[in-house]
C-alpha positions as CSV (number, residue, x, y, z in Angstrom):
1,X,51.3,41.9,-117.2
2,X,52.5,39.0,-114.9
3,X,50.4,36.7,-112.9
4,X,52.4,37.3,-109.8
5,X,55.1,40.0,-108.4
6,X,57.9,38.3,-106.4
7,X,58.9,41.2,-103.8
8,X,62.6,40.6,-102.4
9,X,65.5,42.3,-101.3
10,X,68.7,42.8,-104.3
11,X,70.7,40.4,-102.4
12,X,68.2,37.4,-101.8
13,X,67.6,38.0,-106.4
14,X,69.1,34.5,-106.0
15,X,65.8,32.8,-104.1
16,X,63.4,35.1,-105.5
17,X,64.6,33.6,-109.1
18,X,65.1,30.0,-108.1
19,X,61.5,30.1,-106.7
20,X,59.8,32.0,-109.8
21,X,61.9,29.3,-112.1
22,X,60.2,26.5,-109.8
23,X,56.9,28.2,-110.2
24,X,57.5,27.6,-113.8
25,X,58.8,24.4,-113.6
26,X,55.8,23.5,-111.8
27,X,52.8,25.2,-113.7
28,X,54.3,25.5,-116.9
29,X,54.9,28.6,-118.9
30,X,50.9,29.4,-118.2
31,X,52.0,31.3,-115.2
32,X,54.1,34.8,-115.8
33,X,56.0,36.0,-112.6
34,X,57.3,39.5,-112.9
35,X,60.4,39.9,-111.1
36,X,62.1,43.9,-111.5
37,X,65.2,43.1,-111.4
38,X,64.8,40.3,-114.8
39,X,66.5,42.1,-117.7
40,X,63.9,40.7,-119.9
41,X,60.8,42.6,-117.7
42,X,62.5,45.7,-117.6
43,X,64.6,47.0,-120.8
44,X,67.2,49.7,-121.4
45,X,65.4,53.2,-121.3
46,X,62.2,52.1,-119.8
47,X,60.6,54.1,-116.6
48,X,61.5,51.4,-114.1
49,X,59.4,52.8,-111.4
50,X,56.4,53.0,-113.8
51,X,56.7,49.8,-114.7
52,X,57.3,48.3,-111.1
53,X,54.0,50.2,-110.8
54,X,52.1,49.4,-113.6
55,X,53.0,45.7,-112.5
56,X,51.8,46.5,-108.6
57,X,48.3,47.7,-109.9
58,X,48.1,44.6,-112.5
59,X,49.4,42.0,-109.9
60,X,47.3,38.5,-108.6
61,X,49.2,37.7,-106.2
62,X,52.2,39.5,-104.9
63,X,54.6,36.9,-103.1
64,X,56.7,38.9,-100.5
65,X,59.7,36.8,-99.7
66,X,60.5,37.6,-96.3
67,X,63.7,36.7,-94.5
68,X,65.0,38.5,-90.7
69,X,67.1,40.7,-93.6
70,X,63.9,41.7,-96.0
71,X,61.1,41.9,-93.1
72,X,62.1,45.4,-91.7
73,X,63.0,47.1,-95.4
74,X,60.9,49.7,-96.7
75,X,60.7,48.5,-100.1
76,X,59.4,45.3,-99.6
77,X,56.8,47.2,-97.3
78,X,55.9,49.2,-100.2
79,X,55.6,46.9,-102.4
80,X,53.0,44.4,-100.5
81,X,50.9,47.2,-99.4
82,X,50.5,48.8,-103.3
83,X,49.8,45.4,-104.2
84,X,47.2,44.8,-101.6
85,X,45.6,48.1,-102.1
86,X,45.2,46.8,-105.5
87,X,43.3,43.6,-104.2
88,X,46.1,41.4,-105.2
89,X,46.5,38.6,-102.7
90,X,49.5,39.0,-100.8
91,X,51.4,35.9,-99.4
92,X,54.0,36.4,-97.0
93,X,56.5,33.7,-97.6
94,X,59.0,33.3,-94.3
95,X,62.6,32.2,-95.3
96,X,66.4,32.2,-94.1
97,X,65.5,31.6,-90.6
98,X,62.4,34.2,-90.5
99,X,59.3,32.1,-88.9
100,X,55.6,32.5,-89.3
101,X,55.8,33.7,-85.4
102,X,58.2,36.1,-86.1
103,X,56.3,38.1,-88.9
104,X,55.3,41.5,-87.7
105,X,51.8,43.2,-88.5
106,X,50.2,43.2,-90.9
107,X,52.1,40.0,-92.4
108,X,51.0,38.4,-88.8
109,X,47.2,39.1,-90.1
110,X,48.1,37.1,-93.4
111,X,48.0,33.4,-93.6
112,X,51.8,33.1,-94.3
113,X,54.2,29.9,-95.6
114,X,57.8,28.7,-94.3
115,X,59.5,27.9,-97.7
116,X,62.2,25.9,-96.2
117,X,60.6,22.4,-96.3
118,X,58.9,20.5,-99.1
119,X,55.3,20.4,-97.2
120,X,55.8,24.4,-97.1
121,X,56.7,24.1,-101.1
122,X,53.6,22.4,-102.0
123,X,51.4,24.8,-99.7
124,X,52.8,27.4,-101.4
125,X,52.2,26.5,-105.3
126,X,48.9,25.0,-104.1
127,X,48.2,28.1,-102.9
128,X,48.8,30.5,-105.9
129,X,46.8,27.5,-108.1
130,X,44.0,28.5,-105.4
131,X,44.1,32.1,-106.2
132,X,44.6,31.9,-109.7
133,X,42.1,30.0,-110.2
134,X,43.6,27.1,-111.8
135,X,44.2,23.2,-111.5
136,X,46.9,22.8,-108.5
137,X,49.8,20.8,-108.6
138,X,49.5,16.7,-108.0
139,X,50.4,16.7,-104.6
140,X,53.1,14.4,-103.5
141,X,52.9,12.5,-101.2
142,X,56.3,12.9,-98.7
143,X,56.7,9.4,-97.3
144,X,59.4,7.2,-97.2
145,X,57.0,4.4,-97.5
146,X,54.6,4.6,-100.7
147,X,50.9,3.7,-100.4
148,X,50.6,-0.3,-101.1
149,X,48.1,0.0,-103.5
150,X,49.9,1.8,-106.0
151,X,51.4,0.7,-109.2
152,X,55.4,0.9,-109.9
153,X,54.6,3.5,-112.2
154,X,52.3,5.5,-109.4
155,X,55.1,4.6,-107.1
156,X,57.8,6.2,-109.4
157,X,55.9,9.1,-110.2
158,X,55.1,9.8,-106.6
159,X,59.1,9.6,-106.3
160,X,60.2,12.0,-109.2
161,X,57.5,14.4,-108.1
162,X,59.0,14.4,-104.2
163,X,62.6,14.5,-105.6
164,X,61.4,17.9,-107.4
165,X,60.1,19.5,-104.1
166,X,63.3,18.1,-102.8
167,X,65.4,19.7,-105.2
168,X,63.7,23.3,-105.0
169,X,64.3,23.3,-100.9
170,X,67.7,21.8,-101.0
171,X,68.7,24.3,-104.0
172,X,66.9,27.4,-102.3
173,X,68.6,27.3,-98.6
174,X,71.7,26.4,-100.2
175,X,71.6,29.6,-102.1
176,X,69.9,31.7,-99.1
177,X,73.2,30.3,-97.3
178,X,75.2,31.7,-99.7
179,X,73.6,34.6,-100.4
180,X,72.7,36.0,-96.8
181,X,72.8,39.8,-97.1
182,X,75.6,41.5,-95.8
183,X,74.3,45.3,-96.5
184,X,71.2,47.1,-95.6
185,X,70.2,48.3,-99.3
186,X,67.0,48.0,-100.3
187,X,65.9,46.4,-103.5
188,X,65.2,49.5,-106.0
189,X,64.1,48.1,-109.5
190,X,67.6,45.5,-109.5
């Protein structure tokens, strides 16, 4: 069973995959996300709903990605409330133009993140770390001037590290952009 349950809407798969591949990217394989609509968590024949359950009850952290689309849709509702019912930390995560002040209760009651910048990134994956229980992420440090004290090597380590958070922000509201949802069907199980 995974680590952490992405919750999102079918037509924001895109952002819910790019993030759960930067999870990766930045933790390593050590950290399983579970995502329903991932042909490889869910095969040919199995009880889908089970499993979406069985995952629920198992779950960490359960990260609801939340956009103005997602907030209002049942199974995204569903979803964070099984998961905090089973005492998995739910984190609220505000994209596509949804803001921390926009959240409705009981997301409001949550400490929640706004994906959409690279400070918001690092909050994020420093967060899981924290409820994991595991090392976080070196934190970079998002100036365009470098501390003086630090080596080339430091410098250009800082600047790869930045250039990854960079990457993830640029590459998820580019596909939020193109993905924004033009129907109002929930997310059943892909």
């Amino acid at each position: 069973m995974a680590s952490i349950f992405m919750s999102f809407i079918h037509e924001e798969e895109t952002a819910a995959s790019t993030l759960s591949f930067f999870i990766r990217h930045i933790f390593g394989h050590s950290i399983d996300t579970f995502m329903s609509s991932d042909k490889n968590a869910i095969y040919a024949g199995e009880d889908w709903m089970k499993r979406i359950f069985d995952e629920l009850k198992t779950t960490k952290v359960l990260i609801s990605l939340l956009s103005p689309a997602s907030v209002g849709r049942p199974w995204i509702n569903f979803e964070a409330g099984a998961a905090w019912m089973g005492n998995a930390v739910v984190i609220p995560v505000c994209m596509g133009g949804l803001t921390i002040g926009e959240l409705p209760k009981p997301y409001s009651s949550l400490q929640a993140i706004e994906i959409g910048t690279t400070e918001g990134a690092y909050y994020l994956f420093s967060s899981i770390a924290h409820h994991l229980g595991i090392e976080p992420p070196r934190r970079p440090i998002f100036s365009d001037t470098p501390m003086s004290s630090w080596t080339d090597a430091q410098k250009d380590e800082n600047r790869k590290l930045c250039n990854t958070y960079r990457v993830f922000t640029t590459f998820l509201k580019t596909n939020l952009e193109k993905t924004s949802p033009k129907s109002t069907q929930a997310h059943e199980g892909g």
